[in-house]
mmCIF file of the C-alpha atoms, coordinates in Angstrom:
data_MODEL
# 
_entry.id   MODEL 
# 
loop_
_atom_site.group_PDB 
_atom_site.id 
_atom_site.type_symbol 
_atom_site.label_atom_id 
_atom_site.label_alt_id 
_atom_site.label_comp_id 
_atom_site.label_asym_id 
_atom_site.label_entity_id 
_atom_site.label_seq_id 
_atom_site.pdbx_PDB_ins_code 
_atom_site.Cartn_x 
_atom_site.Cartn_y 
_atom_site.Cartn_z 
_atom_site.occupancy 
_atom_site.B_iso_or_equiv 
_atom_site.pdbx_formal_charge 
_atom_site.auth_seq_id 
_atom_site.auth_comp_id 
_atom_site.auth_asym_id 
_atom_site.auth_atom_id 
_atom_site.pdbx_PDB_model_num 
ATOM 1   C CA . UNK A 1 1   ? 114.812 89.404  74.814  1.00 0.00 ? 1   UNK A CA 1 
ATOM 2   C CA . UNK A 1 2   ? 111.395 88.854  75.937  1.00 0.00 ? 2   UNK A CA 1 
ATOM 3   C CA . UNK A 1 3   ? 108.783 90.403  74.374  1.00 0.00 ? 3   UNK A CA 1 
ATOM 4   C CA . UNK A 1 4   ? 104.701 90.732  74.734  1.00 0.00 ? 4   UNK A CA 1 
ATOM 5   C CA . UNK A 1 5   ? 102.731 90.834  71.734  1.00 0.00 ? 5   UNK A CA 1 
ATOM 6   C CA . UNK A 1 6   ? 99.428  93.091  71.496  1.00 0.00 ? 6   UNK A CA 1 
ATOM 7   C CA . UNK A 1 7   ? 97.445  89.850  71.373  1.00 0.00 ? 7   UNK A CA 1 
ATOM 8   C CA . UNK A 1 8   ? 99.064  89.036  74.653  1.00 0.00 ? 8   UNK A CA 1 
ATOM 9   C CA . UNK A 1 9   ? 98.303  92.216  76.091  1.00 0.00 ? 9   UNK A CA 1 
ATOM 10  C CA . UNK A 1 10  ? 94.810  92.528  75.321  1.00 0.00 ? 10  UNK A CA 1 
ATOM 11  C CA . UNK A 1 11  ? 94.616  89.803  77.123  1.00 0.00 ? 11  UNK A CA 1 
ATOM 12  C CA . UNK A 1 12  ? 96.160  91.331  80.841  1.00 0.00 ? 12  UNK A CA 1 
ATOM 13  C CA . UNK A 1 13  ? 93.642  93.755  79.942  1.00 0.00 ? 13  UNK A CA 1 
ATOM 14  C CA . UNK A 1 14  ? 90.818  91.973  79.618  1.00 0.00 ? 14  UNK A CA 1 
ATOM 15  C CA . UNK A 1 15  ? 91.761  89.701  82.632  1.00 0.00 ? 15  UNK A CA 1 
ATOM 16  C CA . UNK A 1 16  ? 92.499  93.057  84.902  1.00 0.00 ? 16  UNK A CA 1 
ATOM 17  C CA . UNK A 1 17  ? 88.568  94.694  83.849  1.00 0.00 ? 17  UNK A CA 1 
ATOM 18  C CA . UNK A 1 18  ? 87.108  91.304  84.612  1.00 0.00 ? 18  UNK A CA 1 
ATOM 19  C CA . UNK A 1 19  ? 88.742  91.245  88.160  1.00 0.00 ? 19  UNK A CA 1 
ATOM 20  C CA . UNK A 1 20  ? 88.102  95.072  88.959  1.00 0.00 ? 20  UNK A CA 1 
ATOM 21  C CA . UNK A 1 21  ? 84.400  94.081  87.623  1.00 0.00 ? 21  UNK A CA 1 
ATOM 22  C CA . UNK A 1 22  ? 84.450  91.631  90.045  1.00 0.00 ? 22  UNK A CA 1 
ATOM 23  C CA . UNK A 1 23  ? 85.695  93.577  92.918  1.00 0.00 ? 23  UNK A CA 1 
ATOM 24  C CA . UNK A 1 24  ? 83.649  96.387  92.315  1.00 0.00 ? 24  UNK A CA 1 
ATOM 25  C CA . UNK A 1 25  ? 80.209  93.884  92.493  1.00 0.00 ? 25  UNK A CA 1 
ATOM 26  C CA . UNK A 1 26  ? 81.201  92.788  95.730  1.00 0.00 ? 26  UNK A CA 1 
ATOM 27  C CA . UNK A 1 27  ? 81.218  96.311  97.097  1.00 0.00 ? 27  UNK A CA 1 
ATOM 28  C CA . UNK A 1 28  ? 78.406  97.162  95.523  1.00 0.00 ? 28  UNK A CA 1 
ATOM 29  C CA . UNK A 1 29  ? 76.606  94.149  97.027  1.00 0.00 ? 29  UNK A CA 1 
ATOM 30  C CA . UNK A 1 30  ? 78.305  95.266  100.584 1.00 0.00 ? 30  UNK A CA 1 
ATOM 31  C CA . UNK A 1 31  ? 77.674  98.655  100.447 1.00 0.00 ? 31  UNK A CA 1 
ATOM 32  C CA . UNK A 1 32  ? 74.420  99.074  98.574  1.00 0.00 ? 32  UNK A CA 1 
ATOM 33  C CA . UNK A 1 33  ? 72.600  95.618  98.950  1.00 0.00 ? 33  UNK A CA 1 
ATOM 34  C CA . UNK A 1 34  ? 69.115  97.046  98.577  1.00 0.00 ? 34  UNK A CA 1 
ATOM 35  C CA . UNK A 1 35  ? 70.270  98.642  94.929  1.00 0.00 ? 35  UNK A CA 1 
ATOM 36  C CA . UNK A 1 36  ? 71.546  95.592  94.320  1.00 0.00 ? 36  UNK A CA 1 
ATOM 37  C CA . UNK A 1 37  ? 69.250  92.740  95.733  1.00 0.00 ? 37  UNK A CA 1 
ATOM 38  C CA . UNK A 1 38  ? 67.047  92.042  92.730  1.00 0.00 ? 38  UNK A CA 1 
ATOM 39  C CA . UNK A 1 39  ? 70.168  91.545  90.182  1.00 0.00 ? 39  UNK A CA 1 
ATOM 40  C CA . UNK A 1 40  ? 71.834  88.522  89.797  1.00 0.00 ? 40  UNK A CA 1 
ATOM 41  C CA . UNK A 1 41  ? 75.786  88.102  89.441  1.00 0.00 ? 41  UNK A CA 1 
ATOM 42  C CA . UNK A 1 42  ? 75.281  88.058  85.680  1.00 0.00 ? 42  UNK A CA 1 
ATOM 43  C CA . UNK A 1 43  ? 73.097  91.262  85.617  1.00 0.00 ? 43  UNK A CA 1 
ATOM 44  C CA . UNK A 1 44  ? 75.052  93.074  87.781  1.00 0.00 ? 44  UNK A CA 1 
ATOM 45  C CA . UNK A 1 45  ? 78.044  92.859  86.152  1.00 0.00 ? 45  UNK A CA 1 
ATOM 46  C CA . UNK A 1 46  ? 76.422  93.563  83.076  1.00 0.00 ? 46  UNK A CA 1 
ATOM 47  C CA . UNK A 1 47  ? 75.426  97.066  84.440  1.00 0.00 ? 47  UNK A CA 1 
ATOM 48  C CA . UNK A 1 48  ? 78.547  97.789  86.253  1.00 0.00 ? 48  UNK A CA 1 
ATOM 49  C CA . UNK A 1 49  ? 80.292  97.006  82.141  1.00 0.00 ? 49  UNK A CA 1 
ATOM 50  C CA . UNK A 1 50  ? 77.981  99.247  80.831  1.00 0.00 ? 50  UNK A CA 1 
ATOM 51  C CA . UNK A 1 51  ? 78.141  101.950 83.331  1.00 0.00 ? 51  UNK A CA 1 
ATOM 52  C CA . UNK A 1 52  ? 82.469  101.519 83.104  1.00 0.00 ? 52  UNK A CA 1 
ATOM 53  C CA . UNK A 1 53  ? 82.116  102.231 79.604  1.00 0.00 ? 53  UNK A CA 1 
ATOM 54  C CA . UNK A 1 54  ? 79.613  105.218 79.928  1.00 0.00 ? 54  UNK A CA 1 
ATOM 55  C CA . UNK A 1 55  ? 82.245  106.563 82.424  1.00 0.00 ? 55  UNK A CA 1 
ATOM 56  C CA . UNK A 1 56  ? 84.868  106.150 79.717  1.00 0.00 ? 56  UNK A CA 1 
ATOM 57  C CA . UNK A 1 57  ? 83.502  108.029 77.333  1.00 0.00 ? 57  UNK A CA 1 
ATOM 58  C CA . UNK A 1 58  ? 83.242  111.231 79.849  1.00 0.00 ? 58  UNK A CA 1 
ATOM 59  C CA . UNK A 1 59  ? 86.971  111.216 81.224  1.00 0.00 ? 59  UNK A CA 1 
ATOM 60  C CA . UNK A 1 60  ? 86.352  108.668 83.914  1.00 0.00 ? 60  UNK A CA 1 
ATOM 61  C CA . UNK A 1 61  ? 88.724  106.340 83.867  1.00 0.00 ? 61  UNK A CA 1 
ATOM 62  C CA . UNK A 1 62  ? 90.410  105.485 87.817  1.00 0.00 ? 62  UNK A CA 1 
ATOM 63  C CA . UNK A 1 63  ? 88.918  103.022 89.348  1.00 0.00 ? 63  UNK A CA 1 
ATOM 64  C CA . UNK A 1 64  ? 87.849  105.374 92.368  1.00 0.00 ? 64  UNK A CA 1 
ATOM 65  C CA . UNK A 1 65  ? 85.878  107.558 89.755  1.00 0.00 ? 65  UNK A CA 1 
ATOM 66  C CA . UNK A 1 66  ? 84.204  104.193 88.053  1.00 0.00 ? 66  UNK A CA 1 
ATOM 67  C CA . UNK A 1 67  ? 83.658  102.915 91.765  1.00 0.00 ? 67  UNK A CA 1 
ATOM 68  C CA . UNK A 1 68  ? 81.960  106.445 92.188  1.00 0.00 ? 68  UNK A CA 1 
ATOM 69  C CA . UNK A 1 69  ? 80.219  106.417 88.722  1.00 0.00 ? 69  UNK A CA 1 
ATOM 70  C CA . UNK A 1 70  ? 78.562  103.185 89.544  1.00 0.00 ? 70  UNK A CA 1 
ATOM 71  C CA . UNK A 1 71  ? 77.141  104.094 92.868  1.00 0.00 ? 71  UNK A CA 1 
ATOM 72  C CA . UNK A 1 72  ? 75.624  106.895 91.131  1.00 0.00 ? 72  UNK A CA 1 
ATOM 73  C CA . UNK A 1 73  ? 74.640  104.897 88.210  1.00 0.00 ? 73  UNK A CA 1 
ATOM 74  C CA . UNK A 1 74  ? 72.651  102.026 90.675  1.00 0.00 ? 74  UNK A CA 1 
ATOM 75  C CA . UNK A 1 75  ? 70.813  105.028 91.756  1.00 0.00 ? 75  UNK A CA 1 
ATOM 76  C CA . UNK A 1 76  ? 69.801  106.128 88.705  1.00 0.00 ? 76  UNK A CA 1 
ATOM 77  C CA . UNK A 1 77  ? 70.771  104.527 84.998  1.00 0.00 ? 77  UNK A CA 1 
ATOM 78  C CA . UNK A 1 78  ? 74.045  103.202 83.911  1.00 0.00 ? 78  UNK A CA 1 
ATOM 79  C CA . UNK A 1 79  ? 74.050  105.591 81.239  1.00 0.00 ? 79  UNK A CA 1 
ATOM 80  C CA . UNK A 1 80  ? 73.351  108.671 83.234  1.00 0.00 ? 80  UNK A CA 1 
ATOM 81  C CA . UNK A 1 81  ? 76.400  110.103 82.316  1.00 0.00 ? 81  UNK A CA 1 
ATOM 82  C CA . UNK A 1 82  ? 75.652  110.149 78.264  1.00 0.00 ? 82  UNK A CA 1 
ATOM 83  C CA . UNK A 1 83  ? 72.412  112.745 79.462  1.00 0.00 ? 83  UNK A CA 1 
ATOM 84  C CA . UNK A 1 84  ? 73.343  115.868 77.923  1.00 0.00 ? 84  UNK A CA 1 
ATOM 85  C CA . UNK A 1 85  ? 72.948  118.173 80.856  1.00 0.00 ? 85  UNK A CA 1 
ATOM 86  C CA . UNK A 1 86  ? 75.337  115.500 83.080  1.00 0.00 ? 86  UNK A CA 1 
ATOM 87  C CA . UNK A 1 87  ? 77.696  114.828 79.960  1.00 0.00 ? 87  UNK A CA 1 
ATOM 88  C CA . UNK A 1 88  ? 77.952  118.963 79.728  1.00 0.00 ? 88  UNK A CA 1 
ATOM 89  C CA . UNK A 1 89  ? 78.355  119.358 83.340  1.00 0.00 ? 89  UNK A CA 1 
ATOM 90  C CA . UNK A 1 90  ? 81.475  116.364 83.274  1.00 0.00 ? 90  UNK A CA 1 
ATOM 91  C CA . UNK A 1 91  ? 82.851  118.298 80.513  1.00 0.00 ? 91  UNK A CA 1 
ATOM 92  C CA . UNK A 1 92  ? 82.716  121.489 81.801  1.00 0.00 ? 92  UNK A CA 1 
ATOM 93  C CA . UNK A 1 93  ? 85.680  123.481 79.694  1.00 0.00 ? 93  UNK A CA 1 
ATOM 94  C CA . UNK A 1 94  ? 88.718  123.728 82.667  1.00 0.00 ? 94  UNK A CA 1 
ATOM 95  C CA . UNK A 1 95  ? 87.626  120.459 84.716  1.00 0.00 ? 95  UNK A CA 1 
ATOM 96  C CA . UNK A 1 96  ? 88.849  117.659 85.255  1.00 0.00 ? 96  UNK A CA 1 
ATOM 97  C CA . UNK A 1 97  ? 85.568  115.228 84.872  1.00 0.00 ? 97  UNK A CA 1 
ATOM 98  C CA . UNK A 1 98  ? 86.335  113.098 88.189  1.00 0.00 ? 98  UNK A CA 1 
ATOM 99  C CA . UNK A 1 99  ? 86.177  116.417 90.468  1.00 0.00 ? 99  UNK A CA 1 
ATOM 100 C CA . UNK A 1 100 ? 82.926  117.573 88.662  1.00 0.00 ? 100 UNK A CA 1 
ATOM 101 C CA . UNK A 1 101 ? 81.711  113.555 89.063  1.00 0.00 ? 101 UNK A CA 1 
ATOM 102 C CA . UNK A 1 102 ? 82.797  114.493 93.064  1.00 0.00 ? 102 UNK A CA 1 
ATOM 103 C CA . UNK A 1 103 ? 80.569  117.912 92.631  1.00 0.00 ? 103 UNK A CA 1 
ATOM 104 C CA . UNK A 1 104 ? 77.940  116.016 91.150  1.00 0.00 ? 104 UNK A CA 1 
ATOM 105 C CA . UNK A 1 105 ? 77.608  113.309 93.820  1.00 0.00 ? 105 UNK A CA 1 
ATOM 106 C CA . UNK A 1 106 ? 77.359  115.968 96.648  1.00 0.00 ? 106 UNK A CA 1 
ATOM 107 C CA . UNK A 1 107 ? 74.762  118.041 94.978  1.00 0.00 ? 107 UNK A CA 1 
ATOM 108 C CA . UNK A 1 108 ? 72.721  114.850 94.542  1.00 0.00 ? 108 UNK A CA 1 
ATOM 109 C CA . UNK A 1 109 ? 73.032  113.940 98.364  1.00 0.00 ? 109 UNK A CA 1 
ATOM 110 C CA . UNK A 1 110 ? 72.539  117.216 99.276  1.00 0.00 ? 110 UNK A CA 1 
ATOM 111 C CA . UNK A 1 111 ? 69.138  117.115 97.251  1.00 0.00 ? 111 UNK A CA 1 
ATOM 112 C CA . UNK A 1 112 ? 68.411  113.778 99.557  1.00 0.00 ? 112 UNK A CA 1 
ATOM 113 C CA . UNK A 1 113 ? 68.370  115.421 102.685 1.00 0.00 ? 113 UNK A CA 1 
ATOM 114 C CA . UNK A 1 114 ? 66.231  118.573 101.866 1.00 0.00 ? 114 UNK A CA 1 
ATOM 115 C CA . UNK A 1 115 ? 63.281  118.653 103.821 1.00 0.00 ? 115 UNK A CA 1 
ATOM 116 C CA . UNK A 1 116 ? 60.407  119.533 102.142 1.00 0.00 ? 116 UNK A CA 1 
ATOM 117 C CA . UNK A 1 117 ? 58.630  122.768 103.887 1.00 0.00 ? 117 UNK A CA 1 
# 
């Protein structure tokens, strides 16, 4: 019988954040390279850590909703979520915190696009 010890799995882990880390930079260079442009490798993927975790600890967890949560977070602060209006909004009693993320994003590019009278 073969088995995998905690150790061993903490390791898959580890080596499955660092890749989807690694992805996600390279979209995030592709798709927002202004945002991105003054942060080296490094620095980038320290932001895109610290904005996975932030996501973590409001229900985000799939790597579409992180992908999301970081777009929004270049935009603004990795931490954005841990504001109390944005962490009360994610956590709204009956939600599921990815679809409010989704609500979230498309009042904030709606805001983009209003045209000041």
């Amino acid at each position: 019988m073969f088995i995998i010890r905690r150790e061993q799995l903490n390791a898959f882990d580890a080596v499955a954040e660092r890749d989807f880390h690694l992805r996600l930079m390279h979209f995030l260079r592709e798709e927002l390279p202004e945002q991105t442009a003054e942060l080296d490798e490094e620095q980038l993927l320290k932001y895109i850590k610290e904005a996975t975790q932030c996501a973590g600890r409001h229900g985000i967890e799939s790597d579409l909703g992180i992908a999301q949560y970081a777009c929004l977070a270049l935009a603004t602060v990795p931490t954005l979520a841990d504001t109390p209006r944005i962490a009360a909004f994610l956590r709204t009693p009956g939600t599921d915190p990815e679809e409010q993320l989704d609500a979230l994003i498309e009042f904030m590019d709606s805001q983009l696009y209003i045209e000041d009278d």
